[in-house]
N, C-alpha and C positions, 0 to 999 in steps of 0.2 A: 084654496085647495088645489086648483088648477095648476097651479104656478108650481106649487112645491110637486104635484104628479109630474111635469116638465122636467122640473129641475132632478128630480130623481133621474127619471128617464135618460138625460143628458150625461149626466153622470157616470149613468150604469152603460152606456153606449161608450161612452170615452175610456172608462174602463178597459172593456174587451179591444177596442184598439188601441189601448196603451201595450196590452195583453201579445196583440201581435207579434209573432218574431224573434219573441224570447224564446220558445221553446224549439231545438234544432229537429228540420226535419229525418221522420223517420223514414220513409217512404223508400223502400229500396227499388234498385230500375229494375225494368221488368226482365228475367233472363233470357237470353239470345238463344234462340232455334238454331240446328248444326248450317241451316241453309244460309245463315247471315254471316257464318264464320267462312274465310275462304278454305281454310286447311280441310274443314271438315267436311264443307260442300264436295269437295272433291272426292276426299275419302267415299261419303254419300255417292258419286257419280261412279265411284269406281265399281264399289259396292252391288248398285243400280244393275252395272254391266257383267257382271258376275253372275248375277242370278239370272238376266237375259241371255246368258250363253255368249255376249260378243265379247270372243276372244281379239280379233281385230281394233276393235277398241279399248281393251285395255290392252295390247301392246303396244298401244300409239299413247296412251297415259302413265307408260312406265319408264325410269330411267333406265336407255336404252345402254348407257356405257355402264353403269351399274352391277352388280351382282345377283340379284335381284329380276332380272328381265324372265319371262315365262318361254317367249319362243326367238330362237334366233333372226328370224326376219318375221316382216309385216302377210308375207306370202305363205309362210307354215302355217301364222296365225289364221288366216282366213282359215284354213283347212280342217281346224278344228271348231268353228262356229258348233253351235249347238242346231244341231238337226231341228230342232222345235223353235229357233230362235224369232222365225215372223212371227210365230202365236205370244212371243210376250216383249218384243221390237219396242212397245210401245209405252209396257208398263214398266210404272217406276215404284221405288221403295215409299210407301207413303206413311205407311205408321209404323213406326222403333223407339228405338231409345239406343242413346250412343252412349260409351265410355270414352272421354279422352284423354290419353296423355303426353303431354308437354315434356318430349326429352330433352329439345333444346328449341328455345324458345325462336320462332322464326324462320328455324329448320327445319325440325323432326318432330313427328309425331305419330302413337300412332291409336287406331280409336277403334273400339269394337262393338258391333252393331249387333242387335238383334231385333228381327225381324219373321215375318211369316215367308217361308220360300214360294215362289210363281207358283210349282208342278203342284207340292202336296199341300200347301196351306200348313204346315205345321211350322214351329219357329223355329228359329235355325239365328248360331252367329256365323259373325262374317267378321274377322280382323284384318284392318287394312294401313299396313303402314305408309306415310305421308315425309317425303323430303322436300325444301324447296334448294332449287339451285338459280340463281338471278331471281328473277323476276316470276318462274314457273314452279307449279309443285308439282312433283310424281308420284305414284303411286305402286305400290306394289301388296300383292295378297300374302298374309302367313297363313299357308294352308292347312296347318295344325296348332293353328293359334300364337299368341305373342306367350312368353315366359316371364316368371320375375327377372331374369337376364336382361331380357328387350326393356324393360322400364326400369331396373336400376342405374343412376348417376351417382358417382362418386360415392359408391357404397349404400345409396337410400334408394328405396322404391319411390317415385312419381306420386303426386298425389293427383288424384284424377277429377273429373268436373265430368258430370252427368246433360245429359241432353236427351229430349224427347220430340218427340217431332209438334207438332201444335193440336189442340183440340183432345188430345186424351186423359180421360179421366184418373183420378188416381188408382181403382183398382187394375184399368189397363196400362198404365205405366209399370203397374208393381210387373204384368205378366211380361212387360219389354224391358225388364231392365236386366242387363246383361250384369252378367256375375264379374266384379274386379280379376284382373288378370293374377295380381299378387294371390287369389284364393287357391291356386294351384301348384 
C-alpha cells in the first residue's frame, strides 16, 4: 500500500513539473513612475519650479534660442522670482498624475500634470512641453494649455500614456488625473 501511495505521489509531482513552462507568462511589468522617465522627470522638475515661483530656473531649463523662452536674459528672470518663493524653495510636486504625449519620439513631448498648487491647496494643471536637442531636454510652459494642434502628427491626435506618482490610491488618482488635451 505504501508503495503504490509513493508511486502516486511521484507521479502526481512529476506531473506538475512536466506542467512547468507550458503556459506563457502573464505577468505584465510593473508601470514606470514619470520620475524613472527622463523627458518626463524633467517636465516634473519644470513643473516643480513653476509653482515655486523660480523663474531663474526655469529660464536656465528653457531653449534659450528657441521660441518659446519666458524672459530675455537670466538677469530679468531673477526679477520676477515669486516674492514668497523661500516659503516653498523646498517643496516639490509630490502627488499628481501626468498625461503624456509622444510627438516625436526622442524629441518632443509634451505632458500635463495635475496637481494641488503650494499657496491654495486646491488642484491646478500645469502643461509643460518637453524638446530634446543632443544630449539635453528643455523645457517650456503652455500658459493656456496644449491644443489638439500641439498633439496632432500627420493629421491624428497622439495617443497618450497616463502616469501617477507612487502610493495613491485609485480613488486619489481618479481626483489627479488630468483631463486628455484632445477633450478641448
Amino acid at each position: 500500500m505504501k508503495k503504490i501511495l509513493a508511486f502516486i505521489s511521484i507521479i502526481s509531482i512529476v506531473g506538475v513539473l512536466a506542467s512547468c513552462g507550458k503556459e506563457e507568462a502573464t505577468i505584465e511589468p510593473r508601470p514606470k513612475t514619470c520620475e524613472q522617465i527622463e523627458p518626463c522627470k524633467t517636465a516634473l522638475k519644470y513643473a516643480t519650479y513653476v509653482e515655486q515661483g523660480a523663474e531663474d530656473k526655469l529660464y536656465k531649463m528653457e531653449d534659450q534660442t528657441g521660441k518659446h523662452r519666458s524672459y530675455d536674459s537670466l538677469k530679468e528672470a531673477k526679477v520676477y522670482i515669486a516674492e514668497d518663493y523661500d516659503k516653498y524653495k523646498n517643496q516639490k510636486i509630490e502627488n499628481y498624475g501626468a498625461i503624456e504625449y509622444v510627438i516625436r519620439t526622442n524629441k518632443k513631448y509634451i505632458y500635463k500634470f495635475r496637481y494641488k498648487d503650494f499657496r491654495t491647496e486646491e488642484l491646478k494643471n500645469t502643461t509643460v512641453g518637453i524638446s530634446k536637442k543632443g544630449d539635453r531636454y528643455f523645457a517650456n510652459e503652455y500658459y493656456s494649455g496644449a491644443t489638439k494642434q500641439d498633439i496632432t502628427v500627420n493629421g491624428k491626435i497622439t495617443k497618450h500614456k497616463r502616469y501617477y506618482s507612487s502610493g495613491l490610491d485609485q480613488q486619489v488618482k481618479e481626483a489627479f488625473a488630468p483631463d486628455p488635451i484632445e477633450q478641448y
